[in-house]
N, C-alpha and C positions, 0 to 999 in steps of 0.2 A: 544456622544463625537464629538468636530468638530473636522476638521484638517486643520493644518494651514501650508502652503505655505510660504518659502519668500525667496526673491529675488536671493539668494545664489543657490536654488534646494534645499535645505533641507526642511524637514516637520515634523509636529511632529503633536501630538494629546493634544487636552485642553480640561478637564473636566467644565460642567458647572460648572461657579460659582469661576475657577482659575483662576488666572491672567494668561497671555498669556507669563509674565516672568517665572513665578513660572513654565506652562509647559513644558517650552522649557530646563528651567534649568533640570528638571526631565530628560526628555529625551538627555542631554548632549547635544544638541544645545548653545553654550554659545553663548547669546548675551550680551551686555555690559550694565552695571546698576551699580547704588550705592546706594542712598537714600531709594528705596523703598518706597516711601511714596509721590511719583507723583508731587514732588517741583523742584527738579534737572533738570529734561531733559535730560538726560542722555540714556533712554533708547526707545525712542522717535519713531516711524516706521511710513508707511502712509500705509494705509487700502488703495488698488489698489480694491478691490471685497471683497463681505461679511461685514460680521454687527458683531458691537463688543457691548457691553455694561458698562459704566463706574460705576467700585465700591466705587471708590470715587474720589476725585477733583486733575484735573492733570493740577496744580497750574503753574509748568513749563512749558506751554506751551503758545506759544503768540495767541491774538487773528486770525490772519493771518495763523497762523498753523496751528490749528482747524479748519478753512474755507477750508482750503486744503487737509485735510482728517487724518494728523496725528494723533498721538495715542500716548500714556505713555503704553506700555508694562508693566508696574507695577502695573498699575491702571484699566486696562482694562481686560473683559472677550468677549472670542468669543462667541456667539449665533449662528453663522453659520459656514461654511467652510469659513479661511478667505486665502485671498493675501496679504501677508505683505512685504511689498517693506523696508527692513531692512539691514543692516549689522550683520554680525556675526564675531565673533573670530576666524573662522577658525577651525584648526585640538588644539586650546587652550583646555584644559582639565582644570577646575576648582576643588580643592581639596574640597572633601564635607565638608558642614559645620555641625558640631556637637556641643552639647552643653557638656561640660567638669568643671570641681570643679578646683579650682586655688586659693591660699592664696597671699596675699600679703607678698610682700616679701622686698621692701623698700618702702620710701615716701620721698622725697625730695624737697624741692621749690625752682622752676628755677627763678620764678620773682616773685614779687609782688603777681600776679595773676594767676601762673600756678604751679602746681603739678607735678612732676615726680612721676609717680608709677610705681612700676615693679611688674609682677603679677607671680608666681613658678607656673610651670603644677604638676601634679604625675610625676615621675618618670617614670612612666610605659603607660604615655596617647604618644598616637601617635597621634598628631596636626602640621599640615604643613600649609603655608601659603609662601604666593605671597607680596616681599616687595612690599608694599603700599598698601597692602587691611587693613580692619577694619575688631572690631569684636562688638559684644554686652555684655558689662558688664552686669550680673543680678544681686542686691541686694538684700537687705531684703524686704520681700515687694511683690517681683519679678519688683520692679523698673529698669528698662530695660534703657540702657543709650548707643549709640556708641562712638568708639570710634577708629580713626588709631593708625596701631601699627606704632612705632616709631624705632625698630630694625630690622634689617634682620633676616634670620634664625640662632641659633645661637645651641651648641650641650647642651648647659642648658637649653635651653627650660624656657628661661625666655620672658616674653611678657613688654614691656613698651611704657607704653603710656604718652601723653603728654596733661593735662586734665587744660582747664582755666575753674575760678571760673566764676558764672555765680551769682547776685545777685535775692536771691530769691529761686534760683534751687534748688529743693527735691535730686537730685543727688551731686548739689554742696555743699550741705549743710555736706552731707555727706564727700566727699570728705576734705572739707578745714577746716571742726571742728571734725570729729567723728571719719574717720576711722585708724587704727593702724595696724603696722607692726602684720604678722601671721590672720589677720582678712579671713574668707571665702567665697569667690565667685562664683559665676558662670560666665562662659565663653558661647557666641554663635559664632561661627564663623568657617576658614575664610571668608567676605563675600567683595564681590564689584569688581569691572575688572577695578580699578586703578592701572596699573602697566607697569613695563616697556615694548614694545613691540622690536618688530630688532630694534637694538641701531648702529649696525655696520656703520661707515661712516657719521651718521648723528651730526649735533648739538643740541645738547639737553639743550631745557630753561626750569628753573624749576621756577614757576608763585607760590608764596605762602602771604597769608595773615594769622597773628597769628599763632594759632598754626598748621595752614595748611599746616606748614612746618614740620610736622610729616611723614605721608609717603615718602613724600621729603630723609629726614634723612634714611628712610628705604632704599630708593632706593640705596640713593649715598653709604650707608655701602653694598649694595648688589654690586655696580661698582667696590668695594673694593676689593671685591673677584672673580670675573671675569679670575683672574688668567689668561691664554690662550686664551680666549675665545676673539671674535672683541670684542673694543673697540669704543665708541662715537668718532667724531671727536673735538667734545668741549664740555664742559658741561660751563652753565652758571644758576646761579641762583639769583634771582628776591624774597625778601622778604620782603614785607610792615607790617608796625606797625604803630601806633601813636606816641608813643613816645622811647629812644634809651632802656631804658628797657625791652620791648617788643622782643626786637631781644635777646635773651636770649640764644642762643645756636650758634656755629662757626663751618660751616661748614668744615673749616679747620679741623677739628677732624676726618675727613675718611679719609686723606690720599689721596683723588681724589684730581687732577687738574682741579680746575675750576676758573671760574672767579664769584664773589661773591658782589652783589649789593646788600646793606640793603636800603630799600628806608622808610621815617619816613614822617606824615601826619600832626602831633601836634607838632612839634620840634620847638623848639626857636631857635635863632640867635647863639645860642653854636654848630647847626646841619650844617656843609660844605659838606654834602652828598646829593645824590638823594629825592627828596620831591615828595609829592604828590602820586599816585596810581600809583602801579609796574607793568600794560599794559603800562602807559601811559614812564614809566621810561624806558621800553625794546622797545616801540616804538621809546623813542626819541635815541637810540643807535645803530640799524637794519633797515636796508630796503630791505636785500635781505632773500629771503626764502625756496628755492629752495631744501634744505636737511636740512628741520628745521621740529624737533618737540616739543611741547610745553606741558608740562605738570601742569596743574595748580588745585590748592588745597586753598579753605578757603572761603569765604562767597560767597551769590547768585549771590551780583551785581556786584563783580570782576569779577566771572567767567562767566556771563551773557554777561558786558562789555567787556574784556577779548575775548571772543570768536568773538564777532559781529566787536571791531576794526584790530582785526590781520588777520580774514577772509579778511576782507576791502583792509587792507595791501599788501593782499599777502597771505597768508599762506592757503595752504591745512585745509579746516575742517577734513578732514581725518584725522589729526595730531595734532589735537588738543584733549587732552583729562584730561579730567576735572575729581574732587569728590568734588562736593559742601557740606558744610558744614552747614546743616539743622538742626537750632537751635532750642529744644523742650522750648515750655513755662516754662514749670518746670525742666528744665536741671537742 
């Protein structure tokens, strides 16, 4: 077993052969991750000392940050004792993920091209989760698909998610031709450290493309219930489409005060709103940054882009935190 060092003073120990996410999660070191599967960048560290090994291709990473020593935590195995120059969550405690039975329990279609599903636990399953994490549906098959949950915690213990069809997908197929209300599932989750951190004081931008406005909705119905508790000093929210169907849901419906930008990319001359990509919309509207943080959801090169012009801007990378949306060939 090595043991791995990182920058915080925490340590923990990595079996050959584990990812150096996977030990640290064991060992309650929560570092921050979503993808799992070394595209995102999300959970990214630099190797200061010792030798890691890659299990497989850690896609998310520039050529420039590989020259510099970085690492995909997701993707990587120690071989030695390492020095990982990392962030962590803190004293965050992550609810462990378990795998759970769950039927369907409605189907509804918000557009064109997305699904509402809501998925019934047991009665008797104890599943907690963190507005804006995902879980892994399992189907028949053991067809494995993620996906953000779409509500807060709620005392029915209903899960809903917000699922676009994908042309072609083994899971979409299912999805928008086959499956039926009461049908049987499995559940993997909760998983991913998309969520909200101290909100107290600060501005809160919420960056979403498609249905990356899923957590989003998780979050703002969890601001809902804050009850007593500090309060953001703004919330704003940022969500791009191609066309005005796409924007399929109003965040008006939590009850939060925000201010609400639909920004469209394919819109004809009927569209007198925001165009083009929702960095480039929240840039043309901000320039100061000072007690901002930026929460952004939905494809790589928004959140890629996204990160690289608002650091530029201004803004804290600390404050930026992302769950890219890592589309399978066969979704």
């Amino acid at each position: 077993m090595s043991l791995v060092q990182t920058s915080s003073g925490k340590s923990f120990g990595a079996e050959q052969g584990e990812t150096l996410l996977d030990a640290a999660l064991r060992a309650k070191v929560t570092l921050a991750y979503s993808c799992r599967t070394g595209r995102c960048g999300t959970c990214k560290g630099r190797v200061r000392a010792g030798s890691t090994v890659a299990l497989h291709d850690e896609l998310g990473l520039s050529h420039s940050e590989r020259a510099a020593g970085w690492i995909l935590t997701c993707a990587r195995s120690a071989t030695s004792n390492v020095d990982l120059e990392i962030e962590d969550l803190g004293d965050v405690q992550l609810f462990p993920a378990k795998t759970v039975p769950c039927r369907i329990q409605a189907l509804e279609r918000l557009s064109v091209d997305v699904v509402k599903a809501t998925l019934r636990l047991p009665p008797t399953t104890d599943f907690s989760f963190r507005p804006g994490q995902y879980i892994d549906v399992i189907g028949h098959g053991g067809l494995r698909r993620s996906y953000s949950i779409a509500n807060a915690p709620a005392p029915e213990k209903h899960i809903e998610l917000h699922i676009r069809q994908v042309p072609g997908g083994a899971m979409s197929a299912y999805w928008f031709e086959q499956a039926k209300v009461n049908d049987l599932l499995r559940l993997h989750g909760p998983l991913g450290t998309f969520f909200l951190r101290d909100v107290e004081g600060m501005d809160l931008i919420f960056l979403a493309t498609g249905t990356g406005i899923t957590p989003v909705k998780s979050m703002l119905e969890s601001l809902a219930q804050r009850g007593t508790l500090p309060e953001p000093r703004s919330v704003s929210i940022f969500w791009g489409g191609r066309m005005l169907h796409d924007i399929y849901w109003n965040p008006a419906e939590t009850g939060v005060s925000h201010q609400f930008v639909p920004v469209l990319s394919r819109s004809g001359s009927e569209w007198s709103g925001a165009r083009g990509h929702v960095q480039q919309a929240l840039l043309a509207q901000r320039s100061e940054w000072t007690r901002t943080t930026v929460y952004a959801c939905g494809s790589e090169a928004m959140i890629h882009d996204a990160r690289q012009q608002l650091v530029a801007a201004g803004l804290s990378e600390r404050r930026f935190y992302s769950d890219a949306f890592v589309c399978s060939a066969t979704a």
